[in-house]
C-alpha positions in Angstrom: -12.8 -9.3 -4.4 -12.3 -6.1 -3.0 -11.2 -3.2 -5.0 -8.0 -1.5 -3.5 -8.2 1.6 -2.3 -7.1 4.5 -4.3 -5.8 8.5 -3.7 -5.5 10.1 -6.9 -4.3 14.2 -6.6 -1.6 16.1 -8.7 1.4 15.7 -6.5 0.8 12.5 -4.9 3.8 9.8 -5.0 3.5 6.7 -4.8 5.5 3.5 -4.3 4.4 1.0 -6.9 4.8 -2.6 -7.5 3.6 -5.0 -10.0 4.5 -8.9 -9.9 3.7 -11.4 -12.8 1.3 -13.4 -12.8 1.6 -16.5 -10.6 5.3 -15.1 -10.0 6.8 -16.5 -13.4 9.7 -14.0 -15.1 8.1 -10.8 -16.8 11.4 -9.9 -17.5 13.4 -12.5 -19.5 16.4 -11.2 -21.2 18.1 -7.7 -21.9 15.8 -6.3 -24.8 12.5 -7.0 -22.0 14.2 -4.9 -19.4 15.4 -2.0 -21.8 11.9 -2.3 -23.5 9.9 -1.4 -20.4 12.6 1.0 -19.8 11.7 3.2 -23.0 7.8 2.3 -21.6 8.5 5.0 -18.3 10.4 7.3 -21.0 7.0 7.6 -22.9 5.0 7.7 -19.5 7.2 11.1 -18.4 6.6 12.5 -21.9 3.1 11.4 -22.6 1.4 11.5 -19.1 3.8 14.1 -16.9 4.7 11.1 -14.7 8.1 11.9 -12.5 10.3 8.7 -12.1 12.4 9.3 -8.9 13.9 5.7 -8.6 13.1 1.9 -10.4 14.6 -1.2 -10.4 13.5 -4.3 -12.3 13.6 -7.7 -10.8 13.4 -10.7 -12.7 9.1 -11.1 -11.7 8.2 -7.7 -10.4 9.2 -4.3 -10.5 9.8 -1.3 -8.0 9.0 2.5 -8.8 8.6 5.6 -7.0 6.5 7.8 -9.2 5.0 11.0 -8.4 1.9 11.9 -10.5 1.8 16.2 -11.3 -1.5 15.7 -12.7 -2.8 13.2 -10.6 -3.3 10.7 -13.4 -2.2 7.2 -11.8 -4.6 5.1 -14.0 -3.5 6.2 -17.3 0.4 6.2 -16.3 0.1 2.4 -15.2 -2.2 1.3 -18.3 0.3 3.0 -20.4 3.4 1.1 -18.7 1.7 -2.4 -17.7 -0.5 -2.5 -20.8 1.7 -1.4 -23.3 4.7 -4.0 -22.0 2.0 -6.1 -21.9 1.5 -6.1 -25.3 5.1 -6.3 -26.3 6.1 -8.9 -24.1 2.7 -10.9 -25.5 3.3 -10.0 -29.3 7.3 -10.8 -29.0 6.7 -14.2 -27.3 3.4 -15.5 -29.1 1.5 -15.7 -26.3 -1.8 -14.0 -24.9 -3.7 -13.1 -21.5 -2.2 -11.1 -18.7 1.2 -10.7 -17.9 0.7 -9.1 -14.8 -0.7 -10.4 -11.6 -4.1 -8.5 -11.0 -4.0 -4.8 -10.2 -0.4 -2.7 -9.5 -0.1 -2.0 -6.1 0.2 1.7 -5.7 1.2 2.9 -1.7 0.3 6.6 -1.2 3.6 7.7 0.2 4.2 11.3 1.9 6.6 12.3 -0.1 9.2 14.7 2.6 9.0 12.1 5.2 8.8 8.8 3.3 10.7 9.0 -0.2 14.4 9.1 0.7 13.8 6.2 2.7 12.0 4.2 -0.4 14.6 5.2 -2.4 17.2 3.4 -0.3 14.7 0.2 0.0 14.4 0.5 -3.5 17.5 0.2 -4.7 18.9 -2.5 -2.0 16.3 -5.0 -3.5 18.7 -6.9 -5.7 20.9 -7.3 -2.3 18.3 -8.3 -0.1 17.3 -10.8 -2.8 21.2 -12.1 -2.8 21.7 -11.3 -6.6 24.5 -8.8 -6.3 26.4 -8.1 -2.7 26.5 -4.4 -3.3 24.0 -2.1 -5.1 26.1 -0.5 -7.5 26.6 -4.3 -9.5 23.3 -4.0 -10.0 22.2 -2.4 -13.8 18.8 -2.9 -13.7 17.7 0.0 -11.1 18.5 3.9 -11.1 21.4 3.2 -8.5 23.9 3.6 -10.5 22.7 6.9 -12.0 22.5 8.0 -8.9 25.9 8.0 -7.7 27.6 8.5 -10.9 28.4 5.3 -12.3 26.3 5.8 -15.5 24.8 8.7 -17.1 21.2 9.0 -16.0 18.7 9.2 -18.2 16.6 12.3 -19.0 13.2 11.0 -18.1 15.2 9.7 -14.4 14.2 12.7 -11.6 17.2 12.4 -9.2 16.9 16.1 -7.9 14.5 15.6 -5.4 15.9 12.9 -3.5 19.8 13.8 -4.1 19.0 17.5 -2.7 19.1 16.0 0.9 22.5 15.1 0.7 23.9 18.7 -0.5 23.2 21.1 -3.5 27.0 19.9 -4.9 26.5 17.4 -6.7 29.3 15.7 -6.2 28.8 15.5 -2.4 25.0 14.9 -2.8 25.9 11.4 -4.9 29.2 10.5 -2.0 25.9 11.3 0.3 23.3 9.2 -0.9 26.0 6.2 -1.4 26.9 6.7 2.3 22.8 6.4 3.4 22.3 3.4 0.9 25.4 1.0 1.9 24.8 2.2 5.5 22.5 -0.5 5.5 23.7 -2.4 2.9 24.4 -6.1 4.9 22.0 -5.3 7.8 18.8 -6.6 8.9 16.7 -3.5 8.9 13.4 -2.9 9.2 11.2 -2.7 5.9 10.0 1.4 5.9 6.7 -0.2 4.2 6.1 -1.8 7.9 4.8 1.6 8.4 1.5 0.9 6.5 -1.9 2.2 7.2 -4.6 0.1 6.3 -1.7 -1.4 3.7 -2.8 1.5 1.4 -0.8 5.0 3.1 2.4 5.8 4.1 3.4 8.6 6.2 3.5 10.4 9.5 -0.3 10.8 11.7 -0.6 14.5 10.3 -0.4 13.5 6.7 -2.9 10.7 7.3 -5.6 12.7 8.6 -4.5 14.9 5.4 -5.7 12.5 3.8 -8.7 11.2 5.6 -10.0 14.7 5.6 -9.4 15.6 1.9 -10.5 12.0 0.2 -12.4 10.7 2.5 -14.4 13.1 4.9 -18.6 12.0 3.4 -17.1 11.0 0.2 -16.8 7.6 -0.2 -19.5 5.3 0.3 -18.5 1.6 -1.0 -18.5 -0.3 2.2 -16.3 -2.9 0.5 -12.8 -1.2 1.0 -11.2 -3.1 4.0 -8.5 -0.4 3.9 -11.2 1.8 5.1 -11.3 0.3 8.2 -7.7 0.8 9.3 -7.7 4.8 8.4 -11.0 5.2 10.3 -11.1 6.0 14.3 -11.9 3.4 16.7 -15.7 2.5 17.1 -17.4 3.6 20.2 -19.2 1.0 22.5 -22.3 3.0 22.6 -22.3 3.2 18.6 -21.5 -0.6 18.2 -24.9 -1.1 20.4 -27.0 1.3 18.4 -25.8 -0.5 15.2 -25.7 -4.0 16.2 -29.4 -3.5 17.5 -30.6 -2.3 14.0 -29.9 -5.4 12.6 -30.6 -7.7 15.9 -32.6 -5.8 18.3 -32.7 -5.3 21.0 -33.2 -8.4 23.0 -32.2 -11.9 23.2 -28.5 -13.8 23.8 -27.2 -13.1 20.1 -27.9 -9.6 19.8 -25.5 -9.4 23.2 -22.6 -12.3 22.0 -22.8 -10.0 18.9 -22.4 -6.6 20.9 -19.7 -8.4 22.7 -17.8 -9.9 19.6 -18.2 -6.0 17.9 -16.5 -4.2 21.2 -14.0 -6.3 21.3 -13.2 -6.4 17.6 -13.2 -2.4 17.0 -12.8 -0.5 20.3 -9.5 -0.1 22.6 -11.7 -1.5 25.4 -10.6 -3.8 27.6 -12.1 -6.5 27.7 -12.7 -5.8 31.6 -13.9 -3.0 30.4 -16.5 -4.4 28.0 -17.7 -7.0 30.4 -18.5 -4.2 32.7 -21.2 -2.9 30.5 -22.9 -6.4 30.9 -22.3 -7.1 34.4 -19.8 -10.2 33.7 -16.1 -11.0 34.0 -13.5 -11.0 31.1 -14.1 -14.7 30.9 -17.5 -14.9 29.8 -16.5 -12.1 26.9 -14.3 -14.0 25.7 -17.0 -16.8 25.4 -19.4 -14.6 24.0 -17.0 -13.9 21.3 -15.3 -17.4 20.9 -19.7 -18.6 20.4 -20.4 -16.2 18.0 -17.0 -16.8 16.1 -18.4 -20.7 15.8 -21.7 -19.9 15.2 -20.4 -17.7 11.8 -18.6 -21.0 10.0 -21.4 -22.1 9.9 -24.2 -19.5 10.0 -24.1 -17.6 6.4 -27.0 -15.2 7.4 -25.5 -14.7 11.0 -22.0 -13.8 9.0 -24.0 -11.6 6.3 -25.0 -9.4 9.1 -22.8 -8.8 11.3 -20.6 -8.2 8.1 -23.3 -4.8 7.7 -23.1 -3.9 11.0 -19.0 -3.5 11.0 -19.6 -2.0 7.4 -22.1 0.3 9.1 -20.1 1.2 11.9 -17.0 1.5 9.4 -18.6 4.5 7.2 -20.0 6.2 10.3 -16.4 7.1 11.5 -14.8 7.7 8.5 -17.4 9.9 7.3 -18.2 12.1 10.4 
């Protein structure tokens, strides 16, 4: 399986998730809840971590965490492993808790985090456990607007500052930009994606392509990669394709075919121009070669270097 692709730098935020394993309850009564609770306490004190908004569901979890030191790893170990443990020791039971790996979105943090916060703390109501946000206890909602005391180890300052330096008016604020989409169908902000790993506009993308990963990363085994890199060129996809084919014979040019039409903008008018044929016959080419590979494990193997090729080559010009 492969590893998911991480951006670790002091400041970064992220919106994480975690979800138990096969989607059973990770959360099962009051103590669990106010347990991992004091678990993000000990993360701000021990490892510098800054909480901006939570809520806890009854099989997964919500944050959005910022990291000052750029220390992602040992915040999550902390919080997943130590509840882990607790939940584990509490209940007599053993083996994970969590399923695989958090899932940690690199999020640009003027654009993106106001936003999360609201998606954030309407979970409960999009789940149909509560009808409005504030009946909810189990998030940092009500902290937010006032309804309970918030925490010490709970940063609200960041987000609350874009509704007004008042405090007062920045809470009436933020509970006027949650409940304005309270009980509508809007769209997710974590549509947004790139390459289901970065969240943000096109400027702090290629921020981020040119500071992690401008001739730096080599494992060819990141799909994620292949979203944040720039289209392939048809010219390139021929040079590559023929180091593994050649440069005769009907599979090296299916193959050629299958590749431009998998990674370039071309058209596929386009692409059959380059071998003298109509738009029909490339989509045959590529409809053979796509039956050929169920079958064909070698066939599959290689093409499979030749995208991985092509893949590094664009990310790491």
């Amino acid at each position: 399986m492969a590893r998911p692709l991480r951006f670790l730098y002091p400041g970064a935020v992220y919106h994480i998730t975690s979800r138990g394993n096969e989607r059973k309850a990770v959360f099962k009564s009051v103590r669990d809840r106010e347990k991992f609770l004091e678990y993000l306490e000990s993360a701000v004190e021990k490892y510098q971590a800054l909480i901006h908004a939570y809520c806890l569901m009854d099989n997964h979890y919500h944050l959005l965490l910022e990291t000052p030191s750029g220390n992602l790893p040992r915040i999550m170990r902390h919080i997943n492993g130590a509840y882990t443990t607790y939940f584990n020791v509490k209940r007599d039971r053993s083996g994970h808790l969590f399923q695989g790996r958090y899932k940690a979105i690199l999020v640009e943090k003027d654009e993106y985090a106001k936003e999360l916060s609201r998606y954030i703390h309407l979970n409960p109501v999009r789940a149909k456990m509560v009808e409005s946000p504030e009946d909810y206890v189990w998030s940092s909602y009500q902290s937010y607007i006032g309804i309970k005391k918030a925490p010490k180890w709970l940063h609200q300052e960041f987000i609350l500052g874009y509704f007004g330096n008042k405090i007062s008016n920045a809470r009436s604020g933020y509970r006027g930009f949650v409940d304005s989409l309270k009980n509508k169908e809007y769209k997710s902000p974590l549509s947004e994606m790139v390459g289901s790993t970065i969240l943000g506009s096109a400027v702090f993308i290629e921020f981020v392509k040119d500071n992690f990963l401008h001739g730096k990363i080599s494992d060819k085994n990141i799909p994620a990669l292949c979203a944040l890199a720039d289209k392939a060129k048809m010219d390139d996809i021929f040079d590559a394709v023929e180091t593994v084919f050649g440069k005769e014979g009907t599979i090296c040019r299916n193959v050629k075919m299958y590749l431009c039409q998998r990674l370039t903008d071309e058209k596929l008018k386009d692409i059959g121009e380059r071998f003298g044929i109509g738009e029909s016959g490339v989509s045959q080419a590529c409809r053979r070669v796509k039956v050929k590979m169920k079958n064909d494990k070698k066939l599959t193997k290689d093409i499979t270097k030749v995208e991985n090729k092509l893949t590094m080559s664009r990310i790491m010009i």
